[in-house]
Backbone and ligand atoms as CSV (ligand in chain L), in Angstrom:
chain,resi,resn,atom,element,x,y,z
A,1,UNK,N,N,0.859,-1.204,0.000
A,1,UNK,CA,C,0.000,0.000,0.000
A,1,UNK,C,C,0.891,1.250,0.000
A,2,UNK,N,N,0.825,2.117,-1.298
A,2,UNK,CA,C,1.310,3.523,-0.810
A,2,UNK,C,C,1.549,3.889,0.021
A,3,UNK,N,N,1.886,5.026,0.475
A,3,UNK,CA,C,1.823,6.137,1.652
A,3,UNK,C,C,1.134,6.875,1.075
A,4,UNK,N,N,0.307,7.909,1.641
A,4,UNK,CA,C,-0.158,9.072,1.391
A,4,UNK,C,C,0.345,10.039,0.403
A,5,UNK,N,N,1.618,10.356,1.012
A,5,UNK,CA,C,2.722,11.464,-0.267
A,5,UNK,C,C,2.807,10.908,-1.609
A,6,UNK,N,N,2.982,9.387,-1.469
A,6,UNK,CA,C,3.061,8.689,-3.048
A,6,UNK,C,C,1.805,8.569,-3.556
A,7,UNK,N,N,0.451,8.688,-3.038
A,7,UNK,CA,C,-0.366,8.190,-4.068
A,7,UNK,C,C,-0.795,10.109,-4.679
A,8,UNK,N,N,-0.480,11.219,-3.703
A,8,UNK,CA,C,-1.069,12.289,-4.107
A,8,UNK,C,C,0.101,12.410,-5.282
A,9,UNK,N,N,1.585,12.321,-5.095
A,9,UNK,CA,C,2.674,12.710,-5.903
A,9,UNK,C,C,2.273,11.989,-7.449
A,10,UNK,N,N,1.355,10.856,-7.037
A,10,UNK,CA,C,1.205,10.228,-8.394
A,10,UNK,C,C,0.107,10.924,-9.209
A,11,UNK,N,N,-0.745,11.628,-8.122
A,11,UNK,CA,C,-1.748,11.989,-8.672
A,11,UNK,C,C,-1.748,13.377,-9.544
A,12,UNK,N,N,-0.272,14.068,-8.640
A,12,UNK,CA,C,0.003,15.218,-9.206
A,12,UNK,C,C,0.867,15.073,-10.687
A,13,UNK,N,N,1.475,13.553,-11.014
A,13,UNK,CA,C,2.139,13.491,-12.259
A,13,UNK,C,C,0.935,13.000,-12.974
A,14,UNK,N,N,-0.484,12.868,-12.958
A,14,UNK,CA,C,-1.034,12.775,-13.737
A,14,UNK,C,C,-1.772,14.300,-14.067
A,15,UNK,N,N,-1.847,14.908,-13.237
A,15,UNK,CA,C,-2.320,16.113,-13.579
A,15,UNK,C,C,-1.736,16.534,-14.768
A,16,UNK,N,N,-0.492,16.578,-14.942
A,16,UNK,CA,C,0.635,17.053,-15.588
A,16,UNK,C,C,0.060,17.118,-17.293
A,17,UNK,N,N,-0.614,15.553,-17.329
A,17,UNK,CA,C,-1.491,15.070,-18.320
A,17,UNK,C,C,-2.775,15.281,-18.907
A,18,UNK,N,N,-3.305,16.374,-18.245
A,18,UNK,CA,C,-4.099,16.779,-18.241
A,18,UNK,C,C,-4.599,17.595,-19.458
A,19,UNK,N,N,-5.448,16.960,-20.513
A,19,UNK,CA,C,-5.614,17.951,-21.769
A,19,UNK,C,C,-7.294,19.182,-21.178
A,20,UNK,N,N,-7.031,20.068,-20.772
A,20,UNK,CA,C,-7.487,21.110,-20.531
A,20,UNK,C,C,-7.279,22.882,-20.982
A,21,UNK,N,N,-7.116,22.772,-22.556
A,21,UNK,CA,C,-6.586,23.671,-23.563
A,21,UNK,C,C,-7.990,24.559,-22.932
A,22,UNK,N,N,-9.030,24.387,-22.758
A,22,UNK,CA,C,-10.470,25.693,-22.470
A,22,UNK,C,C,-10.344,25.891,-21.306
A,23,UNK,N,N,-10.616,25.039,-20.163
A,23,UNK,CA,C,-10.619,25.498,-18.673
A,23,UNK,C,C,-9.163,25.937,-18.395
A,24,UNK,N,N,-8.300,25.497,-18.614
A,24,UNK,CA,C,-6.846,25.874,-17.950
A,24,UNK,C,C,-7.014,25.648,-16.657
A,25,UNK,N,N,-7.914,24.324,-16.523
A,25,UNK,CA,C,-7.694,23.922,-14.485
A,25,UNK,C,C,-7.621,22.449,-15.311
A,26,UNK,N,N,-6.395,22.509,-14.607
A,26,UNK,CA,C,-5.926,20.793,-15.106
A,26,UNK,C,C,-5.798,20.058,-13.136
A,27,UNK,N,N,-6.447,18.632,-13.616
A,27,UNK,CA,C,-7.111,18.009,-12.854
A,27,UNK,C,C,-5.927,16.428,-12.732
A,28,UNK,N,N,-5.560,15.889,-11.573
A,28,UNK,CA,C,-5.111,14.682,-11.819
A,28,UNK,C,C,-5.783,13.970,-10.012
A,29,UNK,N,N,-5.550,12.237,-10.562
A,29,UNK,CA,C,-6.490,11.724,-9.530
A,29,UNK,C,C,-5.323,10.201,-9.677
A,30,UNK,N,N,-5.850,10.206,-8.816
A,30,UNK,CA,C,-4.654,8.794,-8.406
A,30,UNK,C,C,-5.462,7.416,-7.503
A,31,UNK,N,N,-6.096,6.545,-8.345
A,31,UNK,CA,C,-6.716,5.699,-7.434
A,31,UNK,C,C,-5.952,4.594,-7.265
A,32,UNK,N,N,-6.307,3.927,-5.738
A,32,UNK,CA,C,-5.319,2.955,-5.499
A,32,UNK,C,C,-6.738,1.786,-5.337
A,33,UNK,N,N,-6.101,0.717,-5.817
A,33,UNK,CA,C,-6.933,-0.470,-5.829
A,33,UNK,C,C,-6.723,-1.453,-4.646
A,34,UNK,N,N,-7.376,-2.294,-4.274
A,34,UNK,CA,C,-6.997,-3.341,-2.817
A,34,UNK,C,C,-6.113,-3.940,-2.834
A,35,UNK,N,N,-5.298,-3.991,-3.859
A,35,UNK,CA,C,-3.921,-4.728,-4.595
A,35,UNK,C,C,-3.205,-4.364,-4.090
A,36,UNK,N,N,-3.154,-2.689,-3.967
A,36,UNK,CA,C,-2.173,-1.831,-4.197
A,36,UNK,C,C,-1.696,-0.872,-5.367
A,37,UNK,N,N,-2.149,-1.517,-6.188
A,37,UNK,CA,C,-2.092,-1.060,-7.916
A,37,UNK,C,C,-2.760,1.082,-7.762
A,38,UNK,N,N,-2.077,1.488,-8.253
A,38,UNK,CA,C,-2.488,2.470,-8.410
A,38,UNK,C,C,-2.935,3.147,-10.014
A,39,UNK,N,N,-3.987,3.402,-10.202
A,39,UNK,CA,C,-4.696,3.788,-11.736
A,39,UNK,C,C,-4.785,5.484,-11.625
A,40,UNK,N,N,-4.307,5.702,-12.592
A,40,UNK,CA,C,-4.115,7.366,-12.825
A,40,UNK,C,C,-5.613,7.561,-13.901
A,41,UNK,N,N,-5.773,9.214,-13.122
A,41,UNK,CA,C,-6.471,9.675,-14.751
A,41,UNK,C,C,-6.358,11.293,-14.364
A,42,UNK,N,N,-6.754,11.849,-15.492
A,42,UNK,CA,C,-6.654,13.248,-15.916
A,42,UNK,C,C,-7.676,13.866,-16.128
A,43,UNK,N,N,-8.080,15.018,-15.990
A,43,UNK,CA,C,-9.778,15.651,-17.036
A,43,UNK,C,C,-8.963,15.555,-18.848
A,44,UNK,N,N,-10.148,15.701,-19.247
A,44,UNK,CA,C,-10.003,15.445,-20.739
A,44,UNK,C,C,-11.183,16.234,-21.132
A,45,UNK,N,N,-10.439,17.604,-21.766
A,45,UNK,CA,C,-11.333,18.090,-21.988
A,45,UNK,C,C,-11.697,17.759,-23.677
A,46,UNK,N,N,-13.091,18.726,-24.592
A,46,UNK,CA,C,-13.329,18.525,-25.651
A,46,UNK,C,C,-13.908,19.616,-26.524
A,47,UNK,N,N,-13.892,20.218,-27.491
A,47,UNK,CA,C,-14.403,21.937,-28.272
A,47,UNK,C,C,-15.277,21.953,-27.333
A,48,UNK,N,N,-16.263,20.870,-27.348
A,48,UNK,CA,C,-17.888,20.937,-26.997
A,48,UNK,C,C,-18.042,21.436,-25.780
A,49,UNK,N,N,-16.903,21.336,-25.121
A,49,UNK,CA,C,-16.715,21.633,-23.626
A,49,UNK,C,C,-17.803,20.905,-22.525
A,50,UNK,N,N,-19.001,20.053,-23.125
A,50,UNK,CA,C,-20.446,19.465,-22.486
A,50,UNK,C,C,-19.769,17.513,-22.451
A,51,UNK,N,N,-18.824,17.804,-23.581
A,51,UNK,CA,C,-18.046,15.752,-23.485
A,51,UNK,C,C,-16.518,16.087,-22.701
A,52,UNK,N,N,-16.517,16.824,-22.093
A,52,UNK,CA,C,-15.373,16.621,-20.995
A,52,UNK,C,C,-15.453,15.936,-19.841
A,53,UNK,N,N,-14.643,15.176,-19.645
A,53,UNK,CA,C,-14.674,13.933,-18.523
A,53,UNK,C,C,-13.469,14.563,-17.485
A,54,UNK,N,N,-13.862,14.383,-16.877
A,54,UNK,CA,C,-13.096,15.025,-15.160
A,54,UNK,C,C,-11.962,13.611,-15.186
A,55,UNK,N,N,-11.031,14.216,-14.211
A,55,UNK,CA,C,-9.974,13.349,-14.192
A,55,UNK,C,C,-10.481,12.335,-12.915
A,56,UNK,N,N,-11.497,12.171,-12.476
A,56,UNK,CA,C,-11.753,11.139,-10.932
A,56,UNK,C,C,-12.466,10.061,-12.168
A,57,UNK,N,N,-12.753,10.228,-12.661
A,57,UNK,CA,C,-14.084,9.561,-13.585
A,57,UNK,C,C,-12.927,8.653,-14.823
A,58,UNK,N,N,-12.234,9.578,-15.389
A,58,UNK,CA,C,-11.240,9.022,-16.021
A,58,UNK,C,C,-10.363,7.707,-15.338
A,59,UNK,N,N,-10.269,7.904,-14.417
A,59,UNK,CA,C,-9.170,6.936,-13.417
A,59,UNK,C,C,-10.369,5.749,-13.409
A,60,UNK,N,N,-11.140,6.156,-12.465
A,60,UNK,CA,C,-12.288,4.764,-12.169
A,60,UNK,C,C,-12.779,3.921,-13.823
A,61,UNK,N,N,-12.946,4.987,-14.875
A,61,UNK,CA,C,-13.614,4.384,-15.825
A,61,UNK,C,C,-12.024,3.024,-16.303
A,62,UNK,N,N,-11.315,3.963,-16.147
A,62,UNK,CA,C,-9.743,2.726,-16.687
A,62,UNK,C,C,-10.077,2.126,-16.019
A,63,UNK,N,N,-9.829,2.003,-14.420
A,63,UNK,CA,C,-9.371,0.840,-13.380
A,63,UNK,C,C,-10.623,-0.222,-13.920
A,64,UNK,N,N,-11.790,-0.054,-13.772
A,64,UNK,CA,C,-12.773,-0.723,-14.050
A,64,UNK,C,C,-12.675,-1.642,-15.137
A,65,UNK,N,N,-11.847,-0.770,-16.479
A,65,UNK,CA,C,-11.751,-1.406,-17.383
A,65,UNK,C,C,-10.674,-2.372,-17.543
A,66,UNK,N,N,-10.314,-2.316,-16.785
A,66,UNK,CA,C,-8.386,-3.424,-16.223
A,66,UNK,C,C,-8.803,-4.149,-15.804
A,67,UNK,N,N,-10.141,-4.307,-14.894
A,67,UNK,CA,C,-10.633,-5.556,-14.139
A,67,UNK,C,C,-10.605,-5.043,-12.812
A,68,UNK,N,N,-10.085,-3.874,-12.379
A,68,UNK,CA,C,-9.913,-3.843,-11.150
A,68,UNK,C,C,-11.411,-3.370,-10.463
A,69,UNK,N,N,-11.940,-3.878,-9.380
A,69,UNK,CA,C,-13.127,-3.819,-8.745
A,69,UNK,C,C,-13.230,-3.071,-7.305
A,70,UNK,N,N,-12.113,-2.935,-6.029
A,70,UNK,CA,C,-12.415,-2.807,-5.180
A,70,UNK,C,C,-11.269,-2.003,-5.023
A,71,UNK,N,N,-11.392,-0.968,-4.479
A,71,UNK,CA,C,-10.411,0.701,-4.064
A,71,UNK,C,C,-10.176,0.913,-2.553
A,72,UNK,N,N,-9.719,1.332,-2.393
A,72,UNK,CA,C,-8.787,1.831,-1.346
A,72,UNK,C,C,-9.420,3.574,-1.142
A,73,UNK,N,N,-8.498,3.824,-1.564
A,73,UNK,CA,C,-8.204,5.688,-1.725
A,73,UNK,C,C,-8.465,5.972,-2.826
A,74,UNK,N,N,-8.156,7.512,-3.105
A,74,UNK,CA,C,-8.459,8.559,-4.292
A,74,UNK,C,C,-7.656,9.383,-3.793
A,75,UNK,N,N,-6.691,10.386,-4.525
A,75,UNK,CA,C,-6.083,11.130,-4.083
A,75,UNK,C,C,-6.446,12.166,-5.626
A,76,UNK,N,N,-6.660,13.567,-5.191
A,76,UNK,CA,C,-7.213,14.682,-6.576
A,76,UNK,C,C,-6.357,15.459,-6.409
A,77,UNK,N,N,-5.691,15.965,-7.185
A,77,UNK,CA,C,-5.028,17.342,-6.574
A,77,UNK,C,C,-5.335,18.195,-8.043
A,78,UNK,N,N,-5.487,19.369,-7.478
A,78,UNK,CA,C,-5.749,20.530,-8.410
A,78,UNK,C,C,-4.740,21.660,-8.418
A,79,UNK,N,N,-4.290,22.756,-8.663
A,79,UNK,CA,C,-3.666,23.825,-8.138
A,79,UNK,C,C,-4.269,24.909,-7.759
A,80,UNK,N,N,-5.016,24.242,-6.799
A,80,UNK,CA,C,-6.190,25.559,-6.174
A,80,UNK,C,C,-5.668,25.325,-4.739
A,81,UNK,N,N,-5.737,26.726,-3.762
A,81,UNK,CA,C,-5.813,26.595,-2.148
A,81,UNK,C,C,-6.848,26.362,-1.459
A,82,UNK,N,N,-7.731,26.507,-2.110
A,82,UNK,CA,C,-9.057,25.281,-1.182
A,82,UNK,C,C,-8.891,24.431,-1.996
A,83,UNK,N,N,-9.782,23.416,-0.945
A,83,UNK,CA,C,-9.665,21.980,-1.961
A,83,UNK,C,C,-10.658,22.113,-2.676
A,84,UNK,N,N,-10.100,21.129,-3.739
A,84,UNK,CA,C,-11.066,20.964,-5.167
A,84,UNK,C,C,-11.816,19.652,-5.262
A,85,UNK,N,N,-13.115,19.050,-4.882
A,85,UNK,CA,C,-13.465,18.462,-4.468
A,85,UNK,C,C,-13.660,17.781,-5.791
A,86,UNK,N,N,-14.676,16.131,-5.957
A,86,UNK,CA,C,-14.674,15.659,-6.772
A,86,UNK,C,C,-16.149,16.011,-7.077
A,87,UNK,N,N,-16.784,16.569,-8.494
A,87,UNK,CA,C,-17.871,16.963,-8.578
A,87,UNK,C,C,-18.964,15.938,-8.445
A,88,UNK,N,N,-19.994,16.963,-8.516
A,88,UNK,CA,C,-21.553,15.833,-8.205
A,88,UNK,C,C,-21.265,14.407,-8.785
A,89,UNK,N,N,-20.999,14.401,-10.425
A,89,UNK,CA,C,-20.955,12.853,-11.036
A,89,UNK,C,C,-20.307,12.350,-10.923
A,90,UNK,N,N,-19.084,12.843,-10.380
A,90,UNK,CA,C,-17.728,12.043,-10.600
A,90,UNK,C,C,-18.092,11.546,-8.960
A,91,UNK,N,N,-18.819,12.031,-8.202
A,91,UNK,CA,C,-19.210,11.212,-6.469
A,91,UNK,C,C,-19.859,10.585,-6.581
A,92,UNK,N,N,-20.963,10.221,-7.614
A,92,UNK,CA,C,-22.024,8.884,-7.703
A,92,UNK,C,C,-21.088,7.857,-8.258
A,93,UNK,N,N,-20.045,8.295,-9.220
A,93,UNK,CA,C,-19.552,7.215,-10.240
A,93,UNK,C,C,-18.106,6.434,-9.163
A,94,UNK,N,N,-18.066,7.645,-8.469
A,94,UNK,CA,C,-16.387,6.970,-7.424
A,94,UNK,C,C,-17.614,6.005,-6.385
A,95,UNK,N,N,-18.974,6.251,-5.615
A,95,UNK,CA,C,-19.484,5.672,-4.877
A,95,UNK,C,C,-19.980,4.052,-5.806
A,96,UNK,N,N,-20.782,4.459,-6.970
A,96,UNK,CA,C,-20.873,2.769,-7.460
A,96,UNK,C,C,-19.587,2.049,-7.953
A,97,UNK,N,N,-18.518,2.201,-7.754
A,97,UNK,CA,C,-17.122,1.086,-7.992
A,97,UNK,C,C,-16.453,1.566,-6.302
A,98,UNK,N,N,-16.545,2.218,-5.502
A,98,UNK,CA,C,-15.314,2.565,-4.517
A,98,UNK,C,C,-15.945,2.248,-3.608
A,99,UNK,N,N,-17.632,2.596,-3.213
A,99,UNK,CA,C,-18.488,2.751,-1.970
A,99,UNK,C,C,-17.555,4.005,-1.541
A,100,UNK,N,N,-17.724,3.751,0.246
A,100,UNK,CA,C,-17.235,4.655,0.718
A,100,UNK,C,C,-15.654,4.829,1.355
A,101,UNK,N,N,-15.048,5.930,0.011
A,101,UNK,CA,C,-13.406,5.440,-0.027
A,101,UNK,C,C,-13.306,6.635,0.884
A,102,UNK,N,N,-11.554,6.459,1.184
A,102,UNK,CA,C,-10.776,7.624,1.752
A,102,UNK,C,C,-10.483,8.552,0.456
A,103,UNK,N,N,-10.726,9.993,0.549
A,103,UNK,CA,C,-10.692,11.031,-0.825
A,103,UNK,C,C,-9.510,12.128,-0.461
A,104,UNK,N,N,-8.322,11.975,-0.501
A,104,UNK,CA,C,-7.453,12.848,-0.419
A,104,UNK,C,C,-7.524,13.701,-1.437
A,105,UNK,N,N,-7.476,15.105,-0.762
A,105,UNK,CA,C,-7.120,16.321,-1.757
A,105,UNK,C,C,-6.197,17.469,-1.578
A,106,UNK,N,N,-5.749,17.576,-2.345
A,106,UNK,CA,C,-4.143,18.112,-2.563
A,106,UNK,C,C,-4.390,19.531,-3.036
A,107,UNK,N,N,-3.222,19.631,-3.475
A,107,UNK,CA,C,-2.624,21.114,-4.570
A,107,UNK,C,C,-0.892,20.373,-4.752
A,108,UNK,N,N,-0.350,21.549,-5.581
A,108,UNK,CA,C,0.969,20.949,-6.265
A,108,UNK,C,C,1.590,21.032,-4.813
A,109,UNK,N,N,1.664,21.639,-3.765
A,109,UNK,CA,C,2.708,21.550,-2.343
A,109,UNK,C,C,2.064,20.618,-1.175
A,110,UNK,N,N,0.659,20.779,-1.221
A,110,UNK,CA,C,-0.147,20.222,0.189
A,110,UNK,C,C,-1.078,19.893,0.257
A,111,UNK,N,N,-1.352,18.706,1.106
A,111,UNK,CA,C,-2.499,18.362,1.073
A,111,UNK,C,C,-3.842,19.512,1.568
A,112,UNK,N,N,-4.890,19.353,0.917
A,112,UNK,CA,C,-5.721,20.459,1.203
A,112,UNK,C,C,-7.632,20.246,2.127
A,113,UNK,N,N,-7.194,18.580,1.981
A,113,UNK,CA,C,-8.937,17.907,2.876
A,113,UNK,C,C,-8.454,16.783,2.778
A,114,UNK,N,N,-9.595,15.916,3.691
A,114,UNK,CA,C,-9.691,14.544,3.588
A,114,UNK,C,C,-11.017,14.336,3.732
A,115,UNK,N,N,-11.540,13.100,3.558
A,115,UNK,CA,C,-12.912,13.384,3.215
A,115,UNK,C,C,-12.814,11.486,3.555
A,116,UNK,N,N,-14.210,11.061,3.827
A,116,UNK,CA,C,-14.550,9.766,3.387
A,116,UNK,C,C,-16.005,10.080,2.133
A,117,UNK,N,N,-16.543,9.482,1.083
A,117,UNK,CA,C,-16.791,10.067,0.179
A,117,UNK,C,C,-18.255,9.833,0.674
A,118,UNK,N,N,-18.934,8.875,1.765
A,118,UNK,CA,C,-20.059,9.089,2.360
A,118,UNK,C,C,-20.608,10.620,2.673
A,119,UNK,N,N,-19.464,11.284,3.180
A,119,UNK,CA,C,-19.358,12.321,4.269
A,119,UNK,C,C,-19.527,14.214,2.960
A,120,UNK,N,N,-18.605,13.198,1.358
A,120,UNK,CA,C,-19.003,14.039,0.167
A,120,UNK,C,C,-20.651,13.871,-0.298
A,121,UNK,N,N,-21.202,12.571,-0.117
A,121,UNK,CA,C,-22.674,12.220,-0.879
A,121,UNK,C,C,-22.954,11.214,0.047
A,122,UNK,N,N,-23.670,12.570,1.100
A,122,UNK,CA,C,-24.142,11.481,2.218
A,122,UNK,C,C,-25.657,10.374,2.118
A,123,UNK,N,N,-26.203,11.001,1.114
A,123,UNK,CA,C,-27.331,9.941,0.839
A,123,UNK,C,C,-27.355,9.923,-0.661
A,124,UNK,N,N,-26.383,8.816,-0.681
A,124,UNK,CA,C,-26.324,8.197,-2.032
A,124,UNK,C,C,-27.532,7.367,-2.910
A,125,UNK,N,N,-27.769,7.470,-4.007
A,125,UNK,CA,C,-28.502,6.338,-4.795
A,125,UNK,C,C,-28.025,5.179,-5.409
A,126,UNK,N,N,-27.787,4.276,-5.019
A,126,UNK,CA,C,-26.911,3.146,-5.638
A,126,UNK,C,C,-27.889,1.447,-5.940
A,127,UNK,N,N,-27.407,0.720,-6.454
A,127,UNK,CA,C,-28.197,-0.620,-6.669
A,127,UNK,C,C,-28.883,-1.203,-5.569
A,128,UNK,N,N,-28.341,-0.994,-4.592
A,128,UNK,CA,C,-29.464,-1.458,-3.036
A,128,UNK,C,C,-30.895,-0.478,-3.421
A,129,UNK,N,N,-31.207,0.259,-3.956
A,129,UNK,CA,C,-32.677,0.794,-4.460
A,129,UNK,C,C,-33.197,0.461,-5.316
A,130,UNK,N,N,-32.690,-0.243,-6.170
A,130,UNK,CA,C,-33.093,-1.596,-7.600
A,130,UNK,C,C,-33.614,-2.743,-7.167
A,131,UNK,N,N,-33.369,-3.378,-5.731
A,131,UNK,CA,C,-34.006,-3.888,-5.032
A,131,UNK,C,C,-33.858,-5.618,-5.778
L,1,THU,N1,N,-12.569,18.783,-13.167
L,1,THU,C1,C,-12.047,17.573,-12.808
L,1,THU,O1,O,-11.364,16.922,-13.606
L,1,THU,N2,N,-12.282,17.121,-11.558
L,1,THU,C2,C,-12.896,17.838,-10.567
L,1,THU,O2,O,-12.967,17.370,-9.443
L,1,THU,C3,C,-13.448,19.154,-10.877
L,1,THU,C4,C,-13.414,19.573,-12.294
L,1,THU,C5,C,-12.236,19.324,-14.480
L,1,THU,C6,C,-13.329,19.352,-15.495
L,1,THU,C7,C,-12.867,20.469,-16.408
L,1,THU,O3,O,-11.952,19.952,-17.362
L,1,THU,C8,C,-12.103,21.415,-15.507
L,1,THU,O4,O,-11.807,20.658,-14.340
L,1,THU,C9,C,-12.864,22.669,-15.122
L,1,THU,O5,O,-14.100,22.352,-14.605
């Protein structure tokens, strides 16, 4: 299992990756799997600016697609001094693959929150209401 500093440091070399040519807020996220395995993603933005995918959403949609099923952490870092939280969709989509993970959030020097992601979307909608 990571440490803390390594999974945000990873999260901040994915930022790096970040195609965000319209917003100029480049986004990186660093998920760690029960393995240990850590899955990067980036925002990705698009002209349309309405098909841009956030970098928390990017990470989970890979890991998912690797096979990986069950998470650990999330680490986001942005280059903002408040923290930059993970938005409305990208908290339903980290809650149906993560449940309720540990959500570290950063900037390029420091960590900036911690969060459990219950505590982000405290009354979630998930498949236990499909019944
Ligand atoms: N963005 C993320 O990637 N994650 C967040 O948690 C917040 C917002 C991206 C989407 C868009 O490319 C840019 O940041 C500005 O909203």
């Amino acid at each position: 299992m990571a440490d803390d500093a390594t999974l945000v440091q990873t999260a901040r070399a994915a930022r790096e990756r970040a195609f965000a040519p319209y917003s100029k807020f480049k986004v990186g996220a660093a998920l760690e799997a029960a393995d240990g395995m850590i899955i990067t993603g980036c925002n990705v933005e698009n002209s349309t600016y309405g098909l841009t995918v956030c970098a928390e959403r990017v990470a989970v949609l890979k890991a998912v697609s690797e096979g990986y099923r069950e998470f650990r952490r999330v680490a986001v870092v942005a280059d903002t001094r408040a923290p930059t939280p993970p938005c409305g969709p990208c908290r339903q989509i980290l809650w149906e693959f993560c449940g309720d993970i540990e959500v570290v959030l950063a900037n390029l020097t420091e960590e900036t929150g911690r969060y459990r992601l219950k505590e982000l979307l405290p009354l979630p909608f998930d498949a236990r209401l499909l019944g």
